[in-house]
C-alpha positions in Angstrom: 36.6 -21.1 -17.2 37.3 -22.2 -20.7 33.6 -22.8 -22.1 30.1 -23.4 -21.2 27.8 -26.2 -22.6 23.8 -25.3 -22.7 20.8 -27.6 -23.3 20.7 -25.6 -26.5 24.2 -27.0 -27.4 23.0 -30.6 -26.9 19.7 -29.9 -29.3 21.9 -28.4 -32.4 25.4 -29.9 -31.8 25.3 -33.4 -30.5 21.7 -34.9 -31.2 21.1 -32.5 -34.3 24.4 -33.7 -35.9 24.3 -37.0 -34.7 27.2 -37.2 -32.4 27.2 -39.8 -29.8 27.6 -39.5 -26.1 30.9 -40.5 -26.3 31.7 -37.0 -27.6 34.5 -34.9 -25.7 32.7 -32.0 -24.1 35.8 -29.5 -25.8 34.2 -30.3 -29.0 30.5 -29.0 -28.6 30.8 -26.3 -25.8 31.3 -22.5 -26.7 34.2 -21.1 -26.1 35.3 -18.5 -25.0 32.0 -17.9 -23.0 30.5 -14.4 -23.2 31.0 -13.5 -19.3 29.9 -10.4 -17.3 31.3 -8.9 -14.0 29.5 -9.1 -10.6 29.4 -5.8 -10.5 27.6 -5.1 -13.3 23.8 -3.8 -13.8 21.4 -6.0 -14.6 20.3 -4.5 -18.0 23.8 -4.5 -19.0 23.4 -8.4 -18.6 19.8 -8.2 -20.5 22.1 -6.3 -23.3 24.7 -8.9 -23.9 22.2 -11.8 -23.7 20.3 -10.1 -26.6 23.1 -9.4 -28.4 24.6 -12.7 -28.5 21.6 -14.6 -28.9 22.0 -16.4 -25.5 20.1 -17.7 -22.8 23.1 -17.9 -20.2 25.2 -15.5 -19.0 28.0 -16.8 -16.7 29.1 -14.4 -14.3 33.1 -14.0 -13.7 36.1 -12.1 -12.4 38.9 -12.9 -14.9 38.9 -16.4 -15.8 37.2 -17.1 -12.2 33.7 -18.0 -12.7 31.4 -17.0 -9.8 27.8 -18.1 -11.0 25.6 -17.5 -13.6 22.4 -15.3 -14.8 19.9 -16.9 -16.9 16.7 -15.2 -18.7 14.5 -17.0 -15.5 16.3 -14.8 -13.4 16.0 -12.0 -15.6 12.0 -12.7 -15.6 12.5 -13.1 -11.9 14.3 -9.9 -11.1 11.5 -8.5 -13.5 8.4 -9.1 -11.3 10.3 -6.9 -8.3 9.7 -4.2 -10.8 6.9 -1.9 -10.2 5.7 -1.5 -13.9 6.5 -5.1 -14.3 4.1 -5.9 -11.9 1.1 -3.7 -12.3 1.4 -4.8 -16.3 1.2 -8.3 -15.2 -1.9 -7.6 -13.2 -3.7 -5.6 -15.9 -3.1 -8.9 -18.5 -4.9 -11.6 -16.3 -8.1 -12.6 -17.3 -9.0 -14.9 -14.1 -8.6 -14.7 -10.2 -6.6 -17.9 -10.3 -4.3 -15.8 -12.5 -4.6 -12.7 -10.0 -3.6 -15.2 -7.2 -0.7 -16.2 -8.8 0.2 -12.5 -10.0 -0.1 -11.4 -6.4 2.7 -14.1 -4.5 5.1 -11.7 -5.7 3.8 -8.5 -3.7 6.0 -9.2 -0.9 8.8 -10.0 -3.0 8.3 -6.3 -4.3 8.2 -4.8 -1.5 10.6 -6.4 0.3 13.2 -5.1 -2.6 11.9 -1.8 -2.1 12.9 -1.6 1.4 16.1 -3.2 0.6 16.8 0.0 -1.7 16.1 2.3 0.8 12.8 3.6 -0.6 10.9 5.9 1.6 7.6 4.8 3.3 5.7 7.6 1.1 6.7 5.8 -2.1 6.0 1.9 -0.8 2.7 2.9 0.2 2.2 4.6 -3.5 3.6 1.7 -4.9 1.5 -1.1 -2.2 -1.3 0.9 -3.4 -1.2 1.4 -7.1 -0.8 -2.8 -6.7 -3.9 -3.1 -4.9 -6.1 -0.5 -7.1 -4.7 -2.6 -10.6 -6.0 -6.0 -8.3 -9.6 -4.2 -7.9 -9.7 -2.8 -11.7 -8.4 -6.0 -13.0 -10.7 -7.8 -10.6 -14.1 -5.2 -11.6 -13.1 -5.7 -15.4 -13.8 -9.6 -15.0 -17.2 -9.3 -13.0 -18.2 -7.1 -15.5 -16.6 -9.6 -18.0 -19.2 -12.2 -17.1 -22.4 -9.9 -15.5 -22.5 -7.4 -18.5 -22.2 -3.6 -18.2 -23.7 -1.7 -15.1 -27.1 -1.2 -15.4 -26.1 2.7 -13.9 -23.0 4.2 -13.7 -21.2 3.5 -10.2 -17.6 4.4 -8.8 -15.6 1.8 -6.6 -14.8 3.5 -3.5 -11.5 2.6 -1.2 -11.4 3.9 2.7 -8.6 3.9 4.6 -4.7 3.4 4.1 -5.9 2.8 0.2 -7.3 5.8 -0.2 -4.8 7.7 1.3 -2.5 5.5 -1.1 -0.5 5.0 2.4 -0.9 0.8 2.7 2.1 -1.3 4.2 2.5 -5.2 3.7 0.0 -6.0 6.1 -3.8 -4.8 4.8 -7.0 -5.7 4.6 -10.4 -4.2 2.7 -11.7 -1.2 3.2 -14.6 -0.6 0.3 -18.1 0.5 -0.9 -20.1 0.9 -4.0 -21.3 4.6 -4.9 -24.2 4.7 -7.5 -26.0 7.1 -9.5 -28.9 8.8 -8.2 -30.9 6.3 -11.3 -30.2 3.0 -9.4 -33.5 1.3 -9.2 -34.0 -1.8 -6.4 -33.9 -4.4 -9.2 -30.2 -2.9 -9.8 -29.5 -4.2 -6.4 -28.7 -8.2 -7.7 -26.3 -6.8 -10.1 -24.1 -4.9 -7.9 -24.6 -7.5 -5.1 -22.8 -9.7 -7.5 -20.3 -7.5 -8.8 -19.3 -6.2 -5.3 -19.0 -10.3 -4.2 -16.9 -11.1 -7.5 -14.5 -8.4 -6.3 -14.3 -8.8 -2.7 -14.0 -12.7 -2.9 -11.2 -12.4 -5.6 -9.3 -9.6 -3.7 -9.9 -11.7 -0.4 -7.8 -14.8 -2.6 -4.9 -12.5 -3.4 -4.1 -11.4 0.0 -6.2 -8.7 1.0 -8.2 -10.0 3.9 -11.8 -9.5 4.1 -13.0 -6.3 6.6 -14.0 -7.8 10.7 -15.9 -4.7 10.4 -17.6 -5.5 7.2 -17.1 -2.6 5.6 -17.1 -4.0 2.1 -19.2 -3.4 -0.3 -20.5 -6.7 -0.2 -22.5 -5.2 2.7 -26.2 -3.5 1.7 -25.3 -0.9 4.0 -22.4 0.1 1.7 -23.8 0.4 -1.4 -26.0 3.5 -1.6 -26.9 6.2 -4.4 -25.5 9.8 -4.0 -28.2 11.0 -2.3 -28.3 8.5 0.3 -24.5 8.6 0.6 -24.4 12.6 1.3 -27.4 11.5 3.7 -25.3 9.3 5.8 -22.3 11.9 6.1 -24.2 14.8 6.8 -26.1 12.5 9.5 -22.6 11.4 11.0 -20.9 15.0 10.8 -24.3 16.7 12.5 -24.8 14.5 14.8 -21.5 12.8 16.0 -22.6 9.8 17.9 -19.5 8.0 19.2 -20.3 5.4 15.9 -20.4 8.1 13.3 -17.0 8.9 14.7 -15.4 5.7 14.7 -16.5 5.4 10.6 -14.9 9.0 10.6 -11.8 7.4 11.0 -12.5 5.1 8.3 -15.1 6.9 5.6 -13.4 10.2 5.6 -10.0 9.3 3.8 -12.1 8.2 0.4 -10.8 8.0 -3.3 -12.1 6.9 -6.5 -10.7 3.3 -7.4 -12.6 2.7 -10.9 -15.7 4.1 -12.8 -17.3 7.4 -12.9 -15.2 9.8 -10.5 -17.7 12.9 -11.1 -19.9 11.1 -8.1 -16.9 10.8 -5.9 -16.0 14.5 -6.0 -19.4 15.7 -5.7 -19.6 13.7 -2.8 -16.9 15.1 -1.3 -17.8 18.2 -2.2 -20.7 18.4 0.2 -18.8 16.8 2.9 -16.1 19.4 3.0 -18.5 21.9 2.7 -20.5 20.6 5.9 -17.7 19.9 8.1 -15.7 22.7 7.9 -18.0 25.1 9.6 -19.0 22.7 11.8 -17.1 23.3 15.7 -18.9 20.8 17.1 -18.3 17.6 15.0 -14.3 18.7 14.3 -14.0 19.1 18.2 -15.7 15.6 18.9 -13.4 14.3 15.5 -10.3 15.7 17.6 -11.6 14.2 20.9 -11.8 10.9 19.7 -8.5 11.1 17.7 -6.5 11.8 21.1 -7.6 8.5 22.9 -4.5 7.5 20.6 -1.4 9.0 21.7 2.6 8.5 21.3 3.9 5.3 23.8 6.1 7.9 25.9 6.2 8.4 29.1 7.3 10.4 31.9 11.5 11.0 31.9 11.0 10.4 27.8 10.6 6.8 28.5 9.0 4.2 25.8 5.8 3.0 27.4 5.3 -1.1 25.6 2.5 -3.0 24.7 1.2 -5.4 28.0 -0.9 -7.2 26.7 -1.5 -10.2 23.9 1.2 -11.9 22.0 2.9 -8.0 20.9 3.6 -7.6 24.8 7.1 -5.2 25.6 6.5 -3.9 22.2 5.9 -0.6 20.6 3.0 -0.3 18.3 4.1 1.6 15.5 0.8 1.9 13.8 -1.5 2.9 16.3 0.6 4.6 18.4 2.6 6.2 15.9 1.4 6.8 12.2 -1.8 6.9 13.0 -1.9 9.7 15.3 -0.5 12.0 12.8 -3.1 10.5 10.3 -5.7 11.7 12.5 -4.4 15.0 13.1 -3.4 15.9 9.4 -7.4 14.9 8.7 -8.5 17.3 10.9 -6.7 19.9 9.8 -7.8 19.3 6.1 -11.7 18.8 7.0 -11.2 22.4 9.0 -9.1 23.9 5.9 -11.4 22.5 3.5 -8.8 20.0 1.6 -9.9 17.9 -0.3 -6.6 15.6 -0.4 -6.5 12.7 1.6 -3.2 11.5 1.7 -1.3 12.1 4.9 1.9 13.6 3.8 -0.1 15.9 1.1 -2.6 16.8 3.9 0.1 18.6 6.1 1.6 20.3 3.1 -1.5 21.9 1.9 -2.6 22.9 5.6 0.9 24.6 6.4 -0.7 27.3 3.9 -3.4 28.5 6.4 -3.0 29.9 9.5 -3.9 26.3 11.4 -0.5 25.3 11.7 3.0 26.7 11.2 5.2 26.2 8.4 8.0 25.0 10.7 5.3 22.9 12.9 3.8 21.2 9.4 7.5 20.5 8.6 8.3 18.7 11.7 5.0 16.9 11.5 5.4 15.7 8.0 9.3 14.6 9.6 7.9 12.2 12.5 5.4 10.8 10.7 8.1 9.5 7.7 10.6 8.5 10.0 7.7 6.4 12.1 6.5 5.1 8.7 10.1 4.7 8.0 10.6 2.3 10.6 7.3 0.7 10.3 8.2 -0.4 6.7 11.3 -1.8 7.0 10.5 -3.6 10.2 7.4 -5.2 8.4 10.1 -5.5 4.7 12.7 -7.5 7.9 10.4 -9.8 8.8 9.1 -10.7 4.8 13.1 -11.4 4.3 13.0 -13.6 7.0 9.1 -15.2 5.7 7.5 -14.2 8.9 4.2 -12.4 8.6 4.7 -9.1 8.8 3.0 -7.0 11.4 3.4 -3.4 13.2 5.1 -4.4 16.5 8.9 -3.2 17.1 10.9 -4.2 20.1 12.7 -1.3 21.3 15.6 -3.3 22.2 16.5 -4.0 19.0 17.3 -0.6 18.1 20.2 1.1 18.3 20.7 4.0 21.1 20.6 6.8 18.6 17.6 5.5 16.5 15.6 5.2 19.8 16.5 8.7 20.9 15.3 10.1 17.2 12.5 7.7 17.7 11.3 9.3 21.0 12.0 12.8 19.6 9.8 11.9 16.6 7.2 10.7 19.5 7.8 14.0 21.6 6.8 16.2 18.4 3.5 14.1 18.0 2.8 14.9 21.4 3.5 18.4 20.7 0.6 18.2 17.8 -1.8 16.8 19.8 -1.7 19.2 22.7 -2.1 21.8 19.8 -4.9 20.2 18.5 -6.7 19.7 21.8 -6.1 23.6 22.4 -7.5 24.6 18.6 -10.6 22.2 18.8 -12.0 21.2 22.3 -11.5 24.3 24.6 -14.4 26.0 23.6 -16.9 23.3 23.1 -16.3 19.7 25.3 
């Protein structure tokens, strides 16, 4: 490689000058080219381009040349950056813009799971993408609708909340308003609640089958009639109130005033901890989920549906130890919500062991492990990414550390039933 020839170097040295087409290439290229090894960093090549003023970069071994980095790649390599990302979020001003902002999530996490990233950190990162959508997403609506006639927080259920989500999530939302919201309030935050539902719905987070959006009535409510409904569910735990358990329970503050949040959950710490009754019908219903193994430590598959001869790695795996580390904390009185945090906290009271906690915490991150970069496989290969692993494609030791990490959930569960149900169902 002797030089390199730009459109930039057709601009100022051939049509700026004059020089016909006729021109020998020696005469206008740049040589030698400024090169850079393929082995170096990226902002090393972000470093040279700046300091030489150029746009390309080719990339060489010796004299060999090998390809080339340009500042499109650098913008490209950019938006697989976590800040980069949630900056370019916070400076759109319309959904279309949002849409557009959000066909690089995958990309994002896709990297991440190519650099070995734990679960714990995709799902912080998934998350803190998916809160900046709903902000961004509020700050419009409000944009065109005005201020709120009351002050309201945005609530998230679920994986958000628990700032645990994967590639694969839908919505999981509700409006909580000041005790001061009138009825004629209602057409504002009817509005606001479809401006952000609709535009989160466009960039990729599918509306709720359930309907638990807060597009739904039924999800908007003042404080009062919030702490209504929870004290309702956790004093009289009808099999419904225990299938939103699941759901309501893991809550967090997304945007506006976060004083009603905490004083909502406040009241429902308070009123489930020294209730037996409602945890033992919480940990009932949470073991109709258990580990797919069977007798001789053998993988029991999915038989049904397209995901037959699969194991289900959500359901059957994270989830279980979502529902037991939510248990513990409503008992304990925690008021954290993500999964990981919940069984550190609770291996400080005499519910579970140190050692058990620690084990706990270990199967559910390698489960979540597994889930993610199954899921961060199938984005590499543009396949839609979902929660079903074949067992044959693992290797012999990852399947016996896989059933081991199964074996300890078991473990937890038996505990739990034990610690909750003896004495009451």
């Amino acid at each position: 490689m002797v030089g390199i020839v730009t459109d930039r170097d057709l601009r100022a040295r051939v049509i700026q000058e004059g020089r016909s087409g006729e021109t020998h290439i020696g005469e206008v290229m740049t040589s030698p080219p400024v090169t850079i090894e393929p082995n170096a960093y990226l902002f090393e090549a972000v470093m040279q381009m700046s300091e030489h003023n150029i746009h390309h970069l080719p990339v060489a071994e010796g004299t060999r040349p090998l390809g080339i980095v340009t500042t499109t790649d650098v913008v490209k390599a950019q938006k697989s950056d976590p800040v980069y990302m949630i900056s370019e979020i916070s400076r759109q001003k319309t959904v279309e813009g949002l849409e557009k902002t959000s066909h690089d999530i995958p990309e994002l996490l896709r990297n991440l799971v190519g650099m070995d990233t734990g679960a714990d950190e995709i799902g912080r990162v998934a998350t803190t993408a998916s809160d900046a959508f709903t902000r961004q997403l509020i700050k419009q609506a409000q944009a065109k609708l005005g201020e709120a006639p009351v002050p309201f927080v945005w609530l998230a259920f679920g994986s958000q909340a628990r700032k645990e989500q994967t590639a694969h999530t839908d919505q999981d939302n509700a409006l909580l308003l000041s005790d001061d919201v009138r009825p004629e309030h209602d057409e504002y935050f009817s509005a606001l609640a479809t401006y952000v539902c609709d535009g989160l719905n466009v960039c990729g987070y599918e509306y709720c089958r359930g309907e638990i959006m807060a597009t739904n009535p039924r999800w908007r409510r003042s404080l009062t009639r919030w702490r209504e409904l929870f004290l309702r569910w956790i004093n009289t735990p009808s099999p419904e109130a225990l299938m939103h358990s699941s759901i309501f329970f893991d809550m967090r503050g997304v945007y506006g005033d976060t004083g009603l949040v905490e004083a909502l959950r406040q009241t429902i710490l308070e009123a489930s901890a020294h209730n037996g009754i409602f945890l033992a019908c919480l940990a009932e219903n949470a073991l109709k989920l258990s580990p797919p193994l069977g007798f001789f430590r053998q993988f029991v598959l999915e038989r049904n549906g397209e995901h037959g001869h699969a194991l289900d790695l959500k359901h059957r795996g994270v989830v279980p130890i979502i529902d037991i580390a939510r248990i513990y904390a409503l008992t304990a009185g925690i008021a954290n919500v993500n999964t990981m945090e919940r069984l550190a906290r609770v291996a400080d009271t005499d519910l579970l062991t140190a050692q058990d906690a620690r084990e706990l915490r270990d199967a559910y991150e390698y489960i979540a492990n597994l889930r993610v970069r199954h899921q961060g496989a199938q984005l590499a290969k543009g396949e839609e990414p979902d929660n079903y692993l074949q067992p044959d494609h693992l290797s012999d030791l990852v399947r016996h550390q896989l059933r081991d990490a199964f074996e300890l959930v078991n473990n937890a569960q038996a505990a739990v039933k034990m610690k909750f149900t003896g004495g009451y169902l």
